[in-house]
C-alpha positions as CSV (number, residue, x, y, z in Angstrom):
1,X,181.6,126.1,61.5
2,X,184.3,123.4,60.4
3,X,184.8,120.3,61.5
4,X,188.3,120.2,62.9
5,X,188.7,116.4,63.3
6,X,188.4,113.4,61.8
7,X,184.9,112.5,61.2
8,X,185.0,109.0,62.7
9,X,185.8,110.5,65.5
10,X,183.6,112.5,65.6
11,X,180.8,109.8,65.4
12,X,182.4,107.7,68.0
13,X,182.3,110.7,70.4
14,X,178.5,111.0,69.2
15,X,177.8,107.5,70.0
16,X,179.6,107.2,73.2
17,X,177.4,110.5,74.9
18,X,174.9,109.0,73.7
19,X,175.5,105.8,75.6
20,X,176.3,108.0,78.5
21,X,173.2,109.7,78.8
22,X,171.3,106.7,78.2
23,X,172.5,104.9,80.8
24,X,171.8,108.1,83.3
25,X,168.3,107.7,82.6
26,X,168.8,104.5,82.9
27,X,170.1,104.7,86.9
28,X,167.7,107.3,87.0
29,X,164.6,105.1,86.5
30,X,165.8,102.1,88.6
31,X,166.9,104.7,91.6
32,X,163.6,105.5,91.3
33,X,161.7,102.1,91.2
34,X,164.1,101.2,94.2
35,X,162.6,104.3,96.2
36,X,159.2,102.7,95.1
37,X,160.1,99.2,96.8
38,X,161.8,100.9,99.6
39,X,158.4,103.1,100.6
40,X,156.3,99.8,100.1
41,X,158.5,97.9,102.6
42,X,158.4,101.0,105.1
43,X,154.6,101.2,104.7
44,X,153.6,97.6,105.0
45,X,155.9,96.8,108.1
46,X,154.6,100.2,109.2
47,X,150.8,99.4,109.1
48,X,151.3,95.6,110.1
49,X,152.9,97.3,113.3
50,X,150.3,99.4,113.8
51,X,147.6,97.0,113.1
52,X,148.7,95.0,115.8
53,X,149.5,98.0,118.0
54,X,146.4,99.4,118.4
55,X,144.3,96.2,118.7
56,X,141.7,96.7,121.6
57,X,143.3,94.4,123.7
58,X,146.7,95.8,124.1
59,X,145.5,99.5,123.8
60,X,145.7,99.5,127.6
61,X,149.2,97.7,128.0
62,X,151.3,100.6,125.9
63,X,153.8,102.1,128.1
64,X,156.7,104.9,127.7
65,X,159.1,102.1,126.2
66,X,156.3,101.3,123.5
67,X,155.7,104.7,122.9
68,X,159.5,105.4,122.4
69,X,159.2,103.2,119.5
70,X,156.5,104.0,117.8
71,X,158.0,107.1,118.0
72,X,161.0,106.0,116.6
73,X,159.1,103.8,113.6
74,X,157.1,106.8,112.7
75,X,160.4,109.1,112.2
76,X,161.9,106.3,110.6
77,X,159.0,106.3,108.4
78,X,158.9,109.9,107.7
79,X,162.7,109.9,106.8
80,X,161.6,107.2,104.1
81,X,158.9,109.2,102.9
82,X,161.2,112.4,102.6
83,X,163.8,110.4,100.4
84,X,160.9,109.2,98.1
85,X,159.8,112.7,97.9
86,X,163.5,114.1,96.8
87,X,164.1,111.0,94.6
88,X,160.9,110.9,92.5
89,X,160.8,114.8,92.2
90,X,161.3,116.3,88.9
91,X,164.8,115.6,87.4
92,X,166.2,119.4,86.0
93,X,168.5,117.6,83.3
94,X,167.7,116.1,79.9
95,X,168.4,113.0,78.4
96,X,167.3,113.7,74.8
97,X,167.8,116.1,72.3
98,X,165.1,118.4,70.8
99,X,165.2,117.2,67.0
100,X,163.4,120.6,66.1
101,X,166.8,122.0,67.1
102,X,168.7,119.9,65.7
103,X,166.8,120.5,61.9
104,X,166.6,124.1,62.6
105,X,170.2,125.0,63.7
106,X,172.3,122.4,62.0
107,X,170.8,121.0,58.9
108,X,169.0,124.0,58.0
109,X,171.3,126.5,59.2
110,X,173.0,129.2,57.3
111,X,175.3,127.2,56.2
112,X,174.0,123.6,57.2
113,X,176.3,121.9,58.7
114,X,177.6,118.3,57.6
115,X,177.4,115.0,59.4
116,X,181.1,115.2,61.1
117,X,180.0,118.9,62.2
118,X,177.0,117.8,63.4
119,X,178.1,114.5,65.2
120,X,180.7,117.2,66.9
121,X,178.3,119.7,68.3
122,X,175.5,116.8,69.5
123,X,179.0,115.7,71.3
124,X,180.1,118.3,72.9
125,X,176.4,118.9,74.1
126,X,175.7,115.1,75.4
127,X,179.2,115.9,77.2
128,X,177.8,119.1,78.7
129,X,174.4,117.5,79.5
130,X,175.7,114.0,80.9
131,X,177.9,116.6,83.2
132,X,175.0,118.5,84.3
133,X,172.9,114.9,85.1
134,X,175.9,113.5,87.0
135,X,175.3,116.0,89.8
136,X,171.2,115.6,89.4
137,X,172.0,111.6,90.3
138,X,174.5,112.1,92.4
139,X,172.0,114.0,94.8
140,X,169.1,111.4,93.9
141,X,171.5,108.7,94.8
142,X,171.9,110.3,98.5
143,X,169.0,110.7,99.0
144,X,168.4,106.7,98.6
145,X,171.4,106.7,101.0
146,X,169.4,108.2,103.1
147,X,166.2,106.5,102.9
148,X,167.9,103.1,103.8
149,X,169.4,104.1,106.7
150,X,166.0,105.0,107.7
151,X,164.5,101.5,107.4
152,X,166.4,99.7,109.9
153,X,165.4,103.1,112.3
154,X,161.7,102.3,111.5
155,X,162.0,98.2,112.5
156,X,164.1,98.8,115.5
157,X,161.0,101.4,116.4
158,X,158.5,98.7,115.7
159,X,160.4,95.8,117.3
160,X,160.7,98.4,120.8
161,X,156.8,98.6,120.4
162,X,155.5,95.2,120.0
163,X,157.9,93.8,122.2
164,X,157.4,96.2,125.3
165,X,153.2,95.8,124.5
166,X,153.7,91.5,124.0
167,X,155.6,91.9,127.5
168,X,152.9,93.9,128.9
């Protein structure tokens, strides 16, 4: 293989996927730890509600409005639990290179390549990869969509229920 280009730029297109795919993982993590916060809010409003719910003394004031919104709280809840789920599952792309391959095909190759060769072909795969990882966040980054338009489902559910209960 021979490096067609200049070398610099070779290393600037090195240095710039590897920016790229950095900052992927990056959004990836915080996506994450946002799903993390979003599920705590969900589950503490979510428990307060029912805490105060199911206390003895309202047990026997619950009615079909009440009902309705517990209803509507708990599916609100579960929609926020579903986007967690798809968010935090396991992520199909990389964002790091195996270095074994990278001593075993290109330094050590027959013929080993040189540093502009090499800074092309880590390119052109950080291109490929950060390509394939832009669709992986894409669909992570829906999902969290998702889960937010779930919230305000879950607090109108638990306002409906504490408010028909407190007005008996």
């Amino acid at each position: 293989m021979v490096a067609l280009g200049d070398a610099d730029g070779y290393k600037l297109a090195y240095e710039a996927g590897l920016h790229a795919v950095a900052e992927q993982a990056s959004i990836l993590r915080e996506t994450r730890d946002r799903a993390g916060a979003l599920l705590s809010v969900a589950a503490v409003a979510g428990g307060l509600a029912a805490g105060l719910f199911f206390t003895d003394d309202r047990s026997a004031d619950i009615g079909w409005l009440a009902l309705a919104g517990a209803v509507l709280a708990v599916a609100g809840f579960s929609g926020i639990v579903l986007s967690t789920v798809m968010i935090w599952r396991p992520v199909e792309g990389q964002f790091v290179h195996d270095a074994g391959v990278i001593v075993g095909s290109y330094i050590e190759g027959d013929p080993p390549a040189d540093l502009p060769e090499l800074h092309r072909e880590l390119a052109l795969w950080l291109g490929h990869q950060t390509d394939f990882n832009r669709h992986q966040l894409s669909m992570r980054l829906k999902w969290f969509n998702r889960g937010l338009l779930f919230l305000p489902v879950e607090v109108v559910g638990v306002i409906v229920a504490l408010g028909d209960t407190a007005h008996g």
